[in-house]
C-alpha positions as CSV (number, residue, x, y, z in Angstrom):
1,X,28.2,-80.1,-49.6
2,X,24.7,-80.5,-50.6
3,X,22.1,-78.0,-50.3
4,X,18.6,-79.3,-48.6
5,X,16.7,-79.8,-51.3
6,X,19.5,-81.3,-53.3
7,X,20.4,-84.0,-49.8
8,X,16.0,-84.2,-49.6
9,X,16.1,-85.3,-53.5
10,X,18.6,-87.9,-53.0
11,X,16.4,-89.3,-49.7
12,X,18.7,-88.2,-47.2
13,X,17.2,-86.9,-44.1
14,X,19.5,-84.5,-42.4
15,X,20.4,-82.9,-39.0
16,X,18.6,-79.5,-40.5
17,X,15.4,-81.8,-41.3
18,X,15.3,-83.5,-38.2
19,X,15.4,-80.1,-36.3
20,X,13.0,-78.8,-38.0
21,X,10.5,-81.8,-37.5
22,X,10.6,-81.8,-33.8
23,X,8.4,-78.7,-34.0
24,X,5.8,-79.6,-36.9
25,X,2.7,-82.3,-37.0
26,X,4.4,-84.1,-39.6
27,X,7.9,-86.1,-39.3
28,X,11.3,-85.8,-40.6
29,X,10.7,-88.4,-43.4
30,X,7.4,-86.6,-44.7
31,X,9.5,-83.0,-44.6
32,X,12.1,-84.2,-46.4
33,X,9.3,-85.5,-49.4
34,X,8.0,-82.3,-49.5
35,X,11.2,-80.4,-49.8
36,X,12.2,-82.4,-52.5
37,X,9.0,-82.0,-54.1
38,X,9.6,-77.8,-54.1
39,X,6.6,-77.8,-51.8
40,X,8.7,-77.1,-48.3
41,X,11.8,-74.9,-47.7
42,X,14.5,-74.4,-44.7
43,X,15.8,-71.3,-44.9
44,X,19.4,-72.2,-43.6
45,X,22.2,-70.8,-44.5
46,X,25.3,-73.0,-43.7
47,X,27.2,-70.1,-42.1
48,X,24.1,-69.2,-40.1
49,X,24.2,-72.5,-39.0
50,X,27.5,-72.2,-37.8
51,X,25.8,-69.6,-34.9
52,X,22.6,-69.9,-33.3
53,X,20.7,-70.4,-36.2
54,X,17.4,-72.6,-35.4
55,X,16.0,-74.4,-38.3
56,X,12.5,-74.1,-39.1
57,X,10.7,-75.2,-42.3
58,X,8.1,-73.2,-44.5
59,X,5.1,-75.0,-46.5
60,X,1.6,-75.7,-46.7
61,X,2.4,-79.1,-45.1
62,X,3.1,-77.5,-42.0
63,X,2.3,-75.2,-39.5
64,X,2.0,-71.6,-40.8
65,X,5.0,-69.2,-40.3
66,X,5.1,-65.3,-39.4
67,X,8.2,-63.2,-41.0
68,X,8.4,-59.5,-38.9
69,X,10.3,-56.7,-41.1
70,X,13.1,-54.6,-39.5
71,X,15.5,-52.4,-40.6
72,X,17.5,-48.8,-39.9
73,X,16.3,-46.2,-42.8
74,X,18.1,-43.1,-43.9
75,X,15.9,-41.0,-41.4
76,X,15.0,-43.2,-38.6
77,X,16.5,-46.1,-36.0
78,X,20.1,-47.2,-35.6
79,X,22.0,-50.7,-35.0
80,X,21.0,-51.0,-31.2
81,X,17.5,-50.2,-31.9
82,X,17.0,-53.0,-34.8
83,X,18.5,-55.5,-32.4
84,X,15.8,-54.2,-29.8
85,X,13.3,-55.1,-32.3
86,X,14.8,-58.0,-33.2
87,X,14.6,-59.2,-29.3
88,X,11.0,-57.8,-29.7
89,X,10.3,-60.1,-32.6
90,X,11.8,-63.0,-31.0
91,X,9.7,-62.8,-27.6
92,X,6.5,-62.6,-28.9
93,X,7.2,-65.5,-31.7
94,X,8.3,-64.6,-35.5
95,X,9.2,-67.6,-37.0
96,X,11.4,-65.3,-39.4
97,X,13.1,-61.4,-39.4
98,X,13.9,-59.7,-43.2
99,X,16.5,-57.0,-42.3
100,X,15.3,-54.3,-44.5
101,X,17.9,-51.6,-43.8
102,X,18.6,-48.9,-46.6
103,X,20.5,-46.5,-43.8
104,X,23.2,-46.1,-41.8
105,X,26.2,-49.0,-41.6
106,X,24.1,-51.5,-43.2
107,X,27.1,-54.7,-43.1
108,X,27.3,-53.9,-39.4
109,X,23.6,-53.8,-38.7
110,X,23.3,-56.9,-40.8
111,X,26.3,-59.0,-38.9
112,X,24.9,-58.2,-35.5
113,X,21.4,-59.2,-36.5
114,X,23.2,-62.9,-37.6
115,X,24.8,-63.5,-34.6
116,X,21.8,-62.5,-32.8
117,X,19.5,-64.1,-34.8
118,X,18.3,-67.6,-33.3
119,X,15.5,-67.5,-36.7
120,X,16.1,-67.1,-40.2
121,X,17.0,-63.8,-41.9
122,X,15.9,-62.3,-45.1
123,X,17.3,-59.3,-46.7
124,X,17.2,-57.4,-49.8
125,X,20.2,-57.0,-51.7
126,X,18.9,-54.2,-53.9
127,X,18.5,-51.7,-50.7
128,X,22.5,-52.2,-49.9
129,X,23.3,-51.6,-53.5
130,X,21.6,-48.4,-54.1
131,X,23.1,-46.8,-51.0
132,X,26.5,-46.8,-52.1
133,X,25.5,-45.7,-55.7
134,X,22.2,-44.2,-57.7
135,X,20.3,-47.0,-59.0
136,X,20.6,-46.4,-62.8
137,X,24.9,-46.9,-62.2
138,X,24.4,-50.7,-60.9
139,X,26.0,-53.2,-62.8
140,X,25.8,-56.4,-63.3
141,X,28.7,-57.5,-61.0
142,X,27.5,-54.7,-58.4
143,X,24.7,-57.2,-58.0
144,X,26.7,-60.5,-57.9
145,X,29.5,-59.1,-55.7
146,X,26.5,-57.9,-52.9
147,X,25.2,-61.3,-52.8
148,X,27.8,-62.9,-52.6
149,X,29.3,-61.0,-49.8
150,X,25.7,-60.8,-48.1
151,X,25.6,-65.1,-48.6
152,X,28.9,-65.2,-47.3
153,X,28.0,-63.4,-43.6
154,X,24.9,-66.0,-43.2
155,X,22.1,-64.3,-44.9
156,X,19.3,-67.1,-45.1
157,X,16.9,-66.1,-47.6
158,X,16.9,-63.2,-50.2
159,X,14.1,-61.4,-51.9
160,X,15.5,-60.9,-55.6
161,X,12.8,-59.1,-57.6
162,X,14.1,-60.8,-60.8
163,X,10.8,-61.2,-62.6
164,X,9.7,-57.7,-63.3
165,X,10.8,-57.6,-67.0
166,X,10.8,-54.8,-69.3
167,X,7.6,-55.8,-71.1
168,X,5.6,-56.0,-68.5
169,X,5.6,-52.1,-67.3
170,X,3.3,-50.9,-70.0
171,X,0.9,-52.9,-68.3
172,X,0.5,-50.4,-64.8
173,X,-0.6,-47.8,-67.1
174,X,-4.5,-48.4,-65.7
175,X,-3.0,-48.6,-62.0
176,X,-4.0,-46.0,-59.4
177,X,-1.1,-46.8,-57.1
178,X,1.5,-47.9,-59.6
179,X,4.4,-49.8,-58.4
180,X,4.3,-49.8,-54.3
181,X,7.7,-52.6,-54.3
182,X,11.1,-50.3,-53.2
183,X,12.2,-52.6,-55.5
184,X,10.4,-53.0,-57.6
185,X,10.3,-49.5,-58.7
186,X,14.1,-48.8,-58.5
187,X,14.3,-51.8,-61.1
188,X,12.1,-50.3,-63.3
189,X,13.8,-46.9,-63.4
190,X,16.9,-49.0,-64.3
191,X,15.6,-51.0,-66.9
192,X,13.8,-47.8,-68.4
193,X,16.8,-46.0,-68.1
194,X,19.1,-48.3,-69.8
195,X,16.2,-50.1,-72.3
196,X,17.5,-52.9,-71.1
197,X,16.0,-56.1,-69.4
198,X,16.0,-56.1,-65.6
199,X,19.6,-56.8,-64.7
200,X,18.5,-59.7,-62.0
201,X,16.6,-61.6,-64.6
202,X,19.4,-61.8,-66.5
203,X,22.1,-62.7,-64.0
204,X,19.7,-65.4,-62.6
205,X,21.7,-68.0,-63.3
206,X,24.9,-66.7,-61.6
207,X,22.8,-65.8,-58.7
208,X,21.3,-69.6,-58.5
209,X,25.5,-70.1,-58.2
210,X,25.7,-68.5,-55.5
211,X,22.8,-69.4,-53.2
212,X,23.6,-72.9,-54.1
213,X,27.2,-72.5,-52.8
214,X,25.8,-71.2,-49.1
215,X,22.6,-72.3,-49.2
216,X,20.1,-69.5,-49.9
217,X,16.5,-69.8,-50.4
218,X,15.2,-67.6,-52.8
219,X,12.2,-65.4,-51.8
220,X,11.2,-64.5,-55.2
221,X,9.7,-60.8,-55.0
222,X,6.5,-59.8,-56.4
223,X,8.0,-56.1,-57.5
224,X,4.2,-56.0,-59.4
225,X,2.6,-56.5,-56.2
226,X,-1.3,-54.4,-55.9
227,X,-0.5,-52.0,-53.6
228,X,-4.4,-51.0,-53.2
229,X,-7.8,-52.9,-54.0
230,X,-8.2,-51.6,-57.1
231,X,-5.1,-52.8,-58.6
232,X,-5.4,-56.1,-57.3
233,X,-4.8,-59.5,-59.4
234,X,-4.4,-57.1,-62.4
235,X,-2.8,-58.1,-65.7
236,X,0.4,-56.8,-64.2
237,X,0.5,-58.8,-61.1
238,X,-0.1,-62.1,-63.1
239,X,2.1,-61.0,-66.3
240,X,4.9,-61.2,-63.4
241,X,3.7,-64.1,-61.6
242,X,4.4,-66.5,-64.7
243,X,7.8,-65.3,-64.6
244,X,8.4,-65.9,-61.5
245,X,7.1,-69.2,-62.3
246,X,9.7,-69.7,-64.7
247,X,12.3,-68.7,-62.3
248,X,11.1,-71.0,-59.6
249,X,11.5,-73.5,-62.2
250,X,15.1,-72.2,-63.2
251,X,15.8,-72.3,-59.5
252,X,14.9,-75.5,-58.5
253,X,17.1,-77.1,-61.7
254,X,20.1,-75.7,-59.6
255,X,19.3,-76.7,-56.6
256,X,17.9,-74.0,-55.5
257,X,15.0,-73.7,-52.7
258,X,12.5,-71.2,-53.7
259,X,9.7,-69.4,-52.0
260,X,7.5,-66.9,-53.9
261,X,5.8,-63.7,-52.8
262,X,2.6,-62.8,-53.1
263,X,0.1,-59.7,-53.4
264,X,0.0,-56.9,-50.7
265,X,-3.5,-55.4,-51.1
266,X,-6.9,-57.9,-52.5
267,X,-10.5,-57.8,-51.8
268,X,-11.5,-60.4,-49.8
269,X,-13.1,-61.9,-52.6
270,X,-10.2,-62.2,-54.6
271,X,-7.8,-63.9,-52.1
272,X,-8.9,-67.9,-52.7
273,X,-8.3,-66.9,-56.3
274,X,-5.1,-65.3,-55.5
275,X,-3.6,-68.4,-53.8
276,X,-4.9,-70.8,-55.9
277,X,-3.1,-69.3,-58.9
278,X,0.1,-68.7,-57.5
279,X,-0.1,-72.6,-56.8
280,X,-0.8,-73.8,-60.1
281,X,1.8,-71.1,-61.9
282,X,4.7,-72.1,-59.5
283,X,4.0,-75.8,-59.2
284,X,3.0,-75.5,-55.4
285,X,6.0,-73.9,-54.0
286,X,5.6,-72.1,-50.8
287,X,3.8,-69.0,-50.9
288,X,4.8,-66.1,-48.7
289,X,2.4,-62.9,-48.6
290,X,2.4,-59.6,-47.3
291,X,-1.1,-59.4,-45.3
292,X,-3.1,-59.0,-47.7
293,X,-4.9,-56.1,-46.4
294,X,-8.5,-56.5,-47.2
295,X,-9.3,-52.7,-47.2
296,X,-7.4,-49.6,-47.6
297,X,-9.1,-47.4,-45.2
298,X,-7.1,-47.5,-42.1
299,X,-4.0,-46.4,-41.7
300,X,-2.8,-47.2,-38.6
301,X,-5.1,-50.5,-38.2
302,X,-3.0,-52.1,-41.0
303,X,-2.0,-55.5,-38.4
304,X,-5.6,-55.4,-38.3
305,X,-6.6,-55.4,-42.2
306,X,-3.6,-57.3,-43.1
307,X,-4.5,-60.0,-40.3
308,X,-8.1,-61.0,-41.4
309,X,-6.4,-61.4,-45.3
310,X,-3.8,-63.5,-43.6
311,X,-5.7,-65.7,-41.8
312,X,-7.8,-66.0,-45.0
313,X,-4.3,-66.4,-47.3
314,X,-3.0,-69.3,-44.9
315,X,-6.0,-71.3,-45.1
316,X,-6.6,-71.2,-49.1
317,X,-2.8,-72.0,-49.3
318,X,-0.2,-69.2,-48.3
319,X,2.5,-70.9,-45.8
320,X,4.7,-67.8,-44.7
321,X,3.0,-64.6,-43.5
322,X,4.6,-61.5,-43.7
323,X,3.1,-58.9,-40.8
324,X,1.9,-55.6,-40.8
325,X,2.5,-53.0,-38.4
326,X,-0.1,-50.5,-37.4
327,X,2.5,-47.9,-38.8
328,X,2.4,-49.4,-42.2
329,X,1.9,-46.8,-45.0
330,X,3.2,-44.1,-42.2
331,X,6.4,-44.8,-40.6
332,X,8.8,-46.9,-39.9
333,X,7.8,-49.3,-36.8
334,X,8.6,-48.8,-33.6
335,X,9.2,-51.2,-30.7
336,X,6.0,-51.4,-29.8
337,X,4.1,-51.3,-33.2
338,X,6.9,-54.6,-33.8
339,X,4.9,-56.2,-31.0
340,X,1.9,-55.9,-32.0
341,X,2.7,-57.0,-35.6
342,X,3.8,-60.3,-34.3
343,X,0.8,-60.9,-32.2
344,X,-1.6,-59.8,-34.8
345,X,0.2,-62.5,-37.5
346,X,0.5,-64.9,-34.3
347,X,-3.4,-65.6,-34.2
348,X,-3.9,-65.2,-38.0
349,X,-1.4,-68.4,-38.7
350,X,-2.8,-70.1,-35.9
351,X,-6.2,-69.4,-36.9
352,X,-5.3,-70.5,-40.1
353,X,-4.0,-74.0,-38.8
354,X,-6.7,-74.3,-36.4
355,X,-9.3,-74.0,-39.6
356,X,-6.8,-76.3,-41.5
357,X,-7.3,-79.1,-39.0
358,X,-3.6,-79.7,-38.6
359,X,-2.8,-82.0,-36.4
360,X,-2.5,-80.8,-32.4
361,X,-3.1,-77.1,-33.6
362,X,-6.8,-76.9,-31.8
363,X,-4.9,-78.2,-28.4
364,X,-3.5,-74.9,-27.3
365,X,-7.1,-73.0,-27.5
366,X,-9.1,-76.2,-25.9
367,X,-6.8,-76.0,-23.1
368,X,-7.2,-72.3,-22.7
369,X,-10.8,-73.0,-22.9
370,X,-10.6,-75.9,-19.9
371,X,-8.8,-73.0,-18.0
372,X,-11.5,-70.5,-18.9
373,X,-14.2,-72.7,-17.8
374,X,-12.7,-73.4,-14.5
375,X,-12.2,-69.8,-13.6
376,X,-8.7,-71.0,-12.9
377,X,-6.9,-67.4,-13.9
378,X,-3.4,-68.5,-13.3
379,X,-3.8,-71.2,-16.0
380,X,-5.9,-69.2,-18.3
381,X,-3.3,-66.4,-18.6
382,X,-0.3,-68.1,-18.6
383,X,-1.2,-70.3,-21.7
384,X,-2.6,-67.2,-23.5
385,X,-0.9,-65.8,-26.2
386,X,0.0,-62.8,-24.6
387,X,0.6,-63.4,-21.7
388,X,2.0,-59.8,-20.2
389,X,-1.3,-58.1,-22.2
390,X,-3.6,-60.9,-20.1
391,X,-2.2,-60.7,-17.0
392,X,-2.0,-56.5,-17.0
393,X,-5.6,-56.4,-18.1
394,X,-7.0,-58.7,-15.5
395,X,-5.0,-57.6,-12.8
396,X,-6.4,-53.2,-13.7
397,X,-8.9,-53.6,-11.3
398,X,-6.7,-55.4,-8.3
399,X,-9.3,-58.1,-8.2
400,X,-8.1,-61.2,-6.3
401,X,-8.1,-64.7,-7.9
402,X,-11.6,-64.5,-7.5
403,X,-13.9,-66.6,-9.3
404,X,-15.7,-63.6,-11.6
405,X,-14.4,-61.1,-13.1
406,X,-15.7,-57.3,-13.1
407,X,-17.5,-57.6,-17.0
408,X,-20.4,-59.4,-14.8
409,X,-19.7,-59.7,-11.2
410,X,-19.8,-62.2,-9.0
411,X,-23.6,-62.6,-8.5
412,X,-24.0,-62.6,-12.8
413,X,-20.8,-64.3,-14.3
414,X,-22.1,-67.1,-16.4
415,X,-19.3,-69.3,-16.3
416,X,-19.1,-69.2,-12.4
417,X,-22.6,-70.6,-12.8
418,X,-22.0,-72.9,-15.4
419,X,-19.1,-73.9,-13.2
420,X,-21.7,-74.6,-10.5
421,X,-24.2,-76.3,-12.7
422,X,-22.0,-79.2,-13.6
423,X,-20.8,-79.8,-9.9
424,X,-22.7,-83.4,-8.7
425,X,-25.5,-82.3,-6.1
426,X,-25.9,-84.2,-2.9
């Protein structure tokens, strides 16, 4: 059995296509183009399939996708809670969930996601590796055996940090924050430990193997991402960026489907740049990015600093958004910090495709505006994107469905005399 890109490069349109085109501006036909072209990916793992597994598709061609970490860690959360946040996720819209556990019964946690999970699921192999061994003891068939089992339960997409090499570590020297990537960094105390290249560069090839057999996009990690302004789009972060243009190449001549990652923390200034390069280095394939947060002054606003960088990413040509939480850089999310990440990435992709002009995305907010303009609150919050936030905020006051609300009053409320303005006289 094929994999999508390899069915898309011999013209075929499949059942997975045609899913995913029922919810994008384009068609099945043009989807399948630019999955052959490396430009689109479904994450779709044929065992994930198998469950409740909804197909969606990732690229600049359509509309712009929000990923929402999870994931138990040694000090924090458990299975029931991650599947709590995954039913968070879900409701309030990520297109996507990466399972980032690196605590407690990881395969079980992992399972019950998959069979919960009606969106595709990321992981990284790396974090179940190091828990049942110290980093520097991984082998080479530690790394193949994890994916392969990980494949094997329905995993849909993997972040493989393959492109950090060796030669390329010098390089942080000028850094202020160093390497932020878990993975990044545990890869680098391997390689330095051994004086060896970094093991997942050099099984790449098996690891192509493997995701060909089940169908498992590569999310190519940035383990070189800037994890603060001043690091940004350093000599590091592009040094590893042309490898993982090589890999994506690699990939892709095994039927791979690859997505890349991109930078974590860039000046506003820098992010056109940022997504115009990846582009040309990886020959258009779909670029998914963390934020970027735009400043690094507040912790605890991070969904809000990451947003206006995401917003900014999608529309100079990032198609997957990974969110922030406000908990980023302090904890690991709760329940409620999960929500608000969603939301927060919710209007930055939208933004993004409303600003894009793709096709049908301006609907949604000109019939919200109709609703708006006609005082007609039962419309108006029911089509808004949060709808429980709307609704509990209008309803504080125990107003009726009037036609005002309490910002101006009845006698004051612009809109209710706008409203009356454009009635016919008689």
């Amino acid at each position: 059995m094929s994999t999508q890109l390899q069915a898309a490069r011999k013209g075929e349109i499949t059942d997975v296509i045609r899913y995913a085109a029922k919810r994008e501006p384009i068609g099945a036909e043009a989807i399948a183009r630019e999955l052959a072209a490396g430009r689109l990916v479904i994450p779709a793992n044929k065992n994930h399939l198998a469950g409740k597994l909804k197909p969606c598709a990732i690229g600049r061609a359509v509309t712009t996708k929000i990923n929402a970490n999870i994931g138990a860690s040694p000090l924090d959360s458990d299975d029931i809670t991650e599947l709590h946040k995954l039913e968070v996720a879900l409701k309030h819209g990520a297109d996507a969930v990466m399972d980032l556990s690196t605590g407690g019964d990881v395969d079980r946690c992992r399972c019950n996601l998959i069979e919960h999970s009606t969106v595709p699921l990321g992981t990284v192999p790396l974090y179940e590796m190091i828990i049942h061994k110290p980093v520097e003891e991984l082998t080479y068939d530690d790394i193949l055996t994890t994916c392969c089992k990980q494949a094997k339960q329905g995993v849909d997409f993997f972040t493989i940090h393959a492109g950090v090499l060796r030669e390329h570590l010098p390089l942080l020297d000028s850094r202020i924050a160093g390497i932020v990537s878990r993975g990044g960094s545990l890869l680098a105390h391997w390689m330095k430990h051994h004086n060896k290249q970094n093991p997942f560069y050099d099984v790449f090839d098996d690891l192509c193997d493997i995701m060909v057999e089940y169908d498992v996009c590569f999310s190519l990690g940035d383990g070189l991402r800037p994890g603060c302004l001043a690091d940004a789009t350093d000599e590091a972060q592009i040094a590893e960026l042309r490898t993982l243009g090589e890999l994506t190449r690699r990939a892709w001549d095994r039927g791979c489907q690859v997505m890349v990652e991109g930078p974590g923390h860039v000046p506003f200034n820098q992010i056109a740049y940022n997504m115009k390069i990846q582009k040309e280095i990886c020959a258009g394939a779909p670029f998914y990015v963390l934020g970027p947060l735009v400043t690094d002054v507040a912790p605890g606003y991070d969904h809000i600093t990451s947003a206006i960088g995401a917003t900014a990413a999608a529309y100079y040509g990032a198609s997957f958004l990974c969110y922030v939480t406000p908990r980023e850089h302090l904890g690991l999310p709760t329940l409620d910090d999960v929500r608000q990440g969603v939301i927060a990435y919710r209007i930055a992709a939208h933004a993004a495709d409303v600003a894009l002009g793709l096709p049908g995305a301006r609907d949604w907010d000109d019939d919200v505006s109709r609703a708006r303009a006609d005082l007609d609150w039962q419309k108006h919050l029911c089509l808004s994107l949060d709808p429980e936030t709307a609704r509990r905020m209008h309803d504080e006051k125990k107003l009726a469905d009037t036609d005002h609300c309490t910002m101006c009053g009845k006698d004051w409320c612009s809109v209710r005399l706008s409203k009356r303005l454009r009635q016919p006289t008689a």
